[in-house]
Every structure is written in C-alpha cells, then in structure tokens.
C-alpha positions as CSV (number, residue, x, y, z in Angstrom):
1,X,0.0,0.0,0.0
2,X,1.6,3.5,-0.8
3,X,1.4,6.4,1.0
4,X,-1.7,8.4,-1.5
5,X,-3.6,4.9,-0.8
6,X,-6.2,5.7,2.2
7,X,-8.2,2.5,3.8
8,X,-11.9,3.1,5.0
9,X,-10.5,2.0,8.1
10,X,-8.0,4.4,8.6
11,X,-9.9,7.3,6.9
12,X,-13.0,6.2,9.5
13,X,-10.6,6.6,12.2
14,X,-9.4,10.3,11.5
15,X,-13.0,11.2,11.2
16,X,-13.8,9.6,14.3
17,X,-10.6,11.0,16.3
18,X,-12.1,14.6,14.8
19,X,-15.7,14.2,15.2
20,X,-14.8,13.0,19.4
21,X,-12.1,16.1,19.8
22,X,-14.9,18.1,18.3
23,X,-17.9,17.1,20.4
24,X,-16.0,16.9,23.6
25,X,-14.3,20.2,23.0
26,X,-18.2,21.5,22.5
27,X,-19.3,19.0,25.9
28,X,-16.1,20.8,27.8
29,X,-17.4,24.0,27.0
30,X,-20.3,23.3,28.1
31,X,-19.8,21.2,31.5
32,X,-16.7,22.9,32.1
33,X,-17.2,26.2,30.5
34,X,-20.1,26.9,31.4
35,X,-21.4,28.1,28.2
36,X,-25.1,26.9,27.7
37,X,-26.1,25.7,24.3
38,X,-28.8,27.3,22.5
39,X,-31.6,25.3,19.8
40,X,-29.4,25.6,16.9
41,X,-25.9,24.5,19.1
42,X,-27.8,21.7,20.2
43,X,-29.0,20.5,16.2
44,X,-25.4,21.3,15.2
45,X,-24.4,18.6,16.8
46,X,-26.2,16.2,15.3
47,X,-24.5,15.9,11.9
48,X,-21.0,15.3,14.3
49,X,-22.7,12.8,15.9
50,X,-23.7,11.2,13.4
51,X,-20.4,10.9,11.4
52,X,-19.0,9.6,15.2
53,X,-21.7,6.7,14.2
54,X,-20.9,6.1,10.7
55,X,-17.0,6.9,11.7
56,X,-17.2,3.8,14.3
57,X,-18.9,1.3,12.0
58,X,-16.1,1.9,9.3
59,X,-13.5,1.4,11.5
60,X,-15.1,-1.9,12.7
61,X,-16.3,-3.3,9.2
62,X,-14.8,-0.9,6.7
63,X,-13.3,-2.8,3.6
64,X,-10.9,-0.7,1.0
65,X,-13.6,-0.9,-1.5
66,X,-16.1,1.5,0.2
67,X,-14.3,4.3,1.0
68,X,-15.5,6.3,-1.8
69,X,-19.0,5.7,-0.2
70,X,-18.0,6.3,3.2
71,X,-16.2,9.6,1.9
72,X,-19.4,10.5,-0.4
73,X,-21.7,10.3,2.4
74,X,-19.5,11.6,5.1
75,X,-19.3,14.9,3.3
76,X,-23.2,14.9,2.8
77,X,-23.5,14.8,7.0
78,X,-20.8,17.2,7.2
79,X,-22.3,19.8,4.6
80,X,-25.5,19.7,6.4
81,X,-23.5,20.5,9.7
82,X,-21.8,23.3,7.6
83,X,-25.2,24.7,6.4
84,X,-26.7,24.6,9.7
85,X,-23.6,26.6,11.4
86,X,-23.7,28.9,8.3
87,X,-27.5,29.5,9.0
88,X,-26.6,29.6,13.0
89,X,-23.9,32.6,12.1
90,X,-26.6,34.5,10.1
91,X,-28.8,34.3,12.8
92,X,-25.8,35.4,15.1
93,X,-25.4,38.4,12.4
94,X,-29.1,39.1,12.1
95,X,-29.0,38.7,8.2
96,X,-31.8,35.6,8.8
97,X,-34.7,35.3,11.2
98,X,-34.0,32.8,13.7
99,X,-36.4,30.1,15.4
100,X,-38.6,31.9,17.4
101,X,-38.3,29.6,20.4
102,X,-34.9,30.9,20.6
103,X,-34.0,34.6,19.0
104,X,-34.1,37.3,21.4
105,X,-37.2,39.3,20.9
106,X,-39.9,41.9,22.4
107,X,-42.5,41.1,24.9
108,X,-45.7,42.2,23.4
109,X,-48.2,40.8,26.0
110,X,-51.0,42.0,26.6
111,X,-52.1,39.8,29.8
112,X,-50.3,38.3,32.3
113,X,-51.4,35.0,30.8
114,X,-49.8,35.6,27.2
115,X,-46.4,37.2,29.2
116,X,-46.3,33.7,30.8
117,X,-46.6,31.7,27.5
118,X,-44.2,33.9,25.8
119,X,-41.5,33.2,28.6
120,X,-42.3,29.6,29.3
121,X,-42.0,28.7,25.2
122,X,-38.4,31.0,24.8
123,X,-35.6,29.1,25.1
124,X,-33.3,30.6,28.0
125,X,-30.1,30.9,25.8
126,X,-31.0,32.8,22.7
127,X,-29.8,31.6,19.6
128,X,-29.2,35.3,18.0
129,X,-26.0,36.4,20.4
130,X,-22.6,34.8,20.8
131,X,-21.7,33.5,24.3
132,X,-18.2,33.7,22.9
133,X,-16.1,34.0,20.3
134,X,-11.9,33.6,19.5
135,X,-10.6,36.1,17.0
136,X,-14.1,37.4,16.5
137,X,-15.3,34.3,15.5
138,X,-17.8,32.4,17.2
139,X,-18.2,28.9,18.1
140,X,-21.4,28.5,14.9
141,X,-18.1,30.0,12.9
142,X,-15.9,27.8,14.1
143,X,-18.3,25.0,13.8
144,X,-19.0,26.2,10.2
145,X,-15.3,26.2,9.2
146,X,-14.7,22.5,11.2
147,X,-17.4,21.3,9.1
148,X,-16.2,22.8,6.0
149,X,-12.5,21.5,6.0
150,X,-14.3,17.9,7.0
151,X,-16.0,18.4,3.9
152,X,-13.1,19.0,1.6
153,X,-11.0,16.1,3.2
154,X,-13.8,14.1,2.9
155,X,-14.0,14.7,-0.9
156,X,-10.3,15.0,-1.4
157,X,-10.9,10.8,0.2
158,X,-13.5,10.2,-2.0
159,X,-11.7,11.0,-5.3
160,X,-8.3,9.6,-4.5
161,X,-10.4,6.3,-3.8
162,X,-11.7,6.4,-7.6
C-alpha cells in the first residue's frame, strides 16, 4: 500500500478522532465552561454525531472498497452540519430570522397569561447572540469552518479512492 492509498479503516478513524475532539471540545465548553447551548448549538451537533456513528462502523467493518462511499456520504452529513452553522452565524449576524423559540425578541403581551406563554416557550439561551467567540469568531463560525475543512477532506478521500 503506498502512502496516497487511504483504507476506509484508517480514513474512519481520523473522522472519528475529529468528530470525538470536536464534540468533547463543544461538551467541555459546556460542562466545564459553562457556556449553555442554545436550539441551533444543540442541532449542530447532530451531523457530528452522526459521522462519530458512521465513523465507528467503518472502523469496525470498513473494507478498502467503500471508502469512496463512506467519503461520499460523510461529506453529505458534514455539509449539512456546515449549512446549519452557516444558517446559526446569520442568525448570530441578524442577516436571517432565527427560530422563534430561541431569538431574542420583544415582549408584546398583553395579559399576564400571554407574558407567561411567551417566557415559558423561549428558550433561555437565545440563539441570535454569541456567548463567545476567538478572534471574532464564534463557536457557529468555528463549527462552520470545522465542518467545511471535513467536507473538503472528505472529498479529497472520495476522489483519491476512484
């Protein structure tokens, strides 16, 4: 085997190694840190978690002759996890609406009744401001440019396994 040749096995090891550093950097932050996810932190996960999934199986049962496949469909979860942070940093930017549950908004009760539905049904960590951020960028950006260098890698996998 030369060095260019890539084995599911090993490719669904580095994907796994990433997806775990990335989803217990974001768990530290959040036990640790203290930093409380919002709705859309919480579904960015998801596509991270699910490559962890996929990741694990290919390590376990992974043959040479579906890594392009394991790539192909790898970089589909991870473009949806890059869509979703994208969306998450617009939100963050105000250029798109955010889910309602969760974007900081006004109170326009008009009964003590409706002031109690509004703040039962918001989510306490709103969705439309950064908790943090490194080098002005926050952690949907970072997310978003995670999940857009998995993307290329995974393609760059998926073409050298043609």
């Amino acid at each position: 085997m030369s060095a260019m040749q890539v084995s599911t096995r090993s490719f669904g090891g580095f994907v796994l190694v990433a997806s775990g550093a990335v989803l217990g950097a974001v768990l530290l932050s959040q036990y640790w840190g203290g930093l409380e996810p919002c709705e859309l932190c919480l579904m960015e996960r998801w596509p991270w978690d699910a490559a962890l999934v996929v990741a694990l199986v290919a390590v376990v049962v992974g043959g040479r002759d579906k890594l392009r496949w394991l790539a192909l469909g790898l970089a589909v979860l991870f473009a949806a996890g890059s869509a979703l942070a994208f969306y998450h940093v617009g939100v963050e930017l105000h250029w798109f609406a955010g889910p309602t549950a969760c974007t900081a908004g006004n109170t326009s009760a008009a009964s003590i009744e409706e002031l109690r539905k509004q703040i039962l049904g918001h989510q306490a960590v709103p969705c439309d401001q950064s908790q943090w951020s490194l080098f002005g960028v926050s952690l949907a950006g970072w997310n978003f440019l995670a999940s857009l260098a998995m993307v290329i890698v995974c393609l760059g996998a998926a073409r050298r396994a043609r």
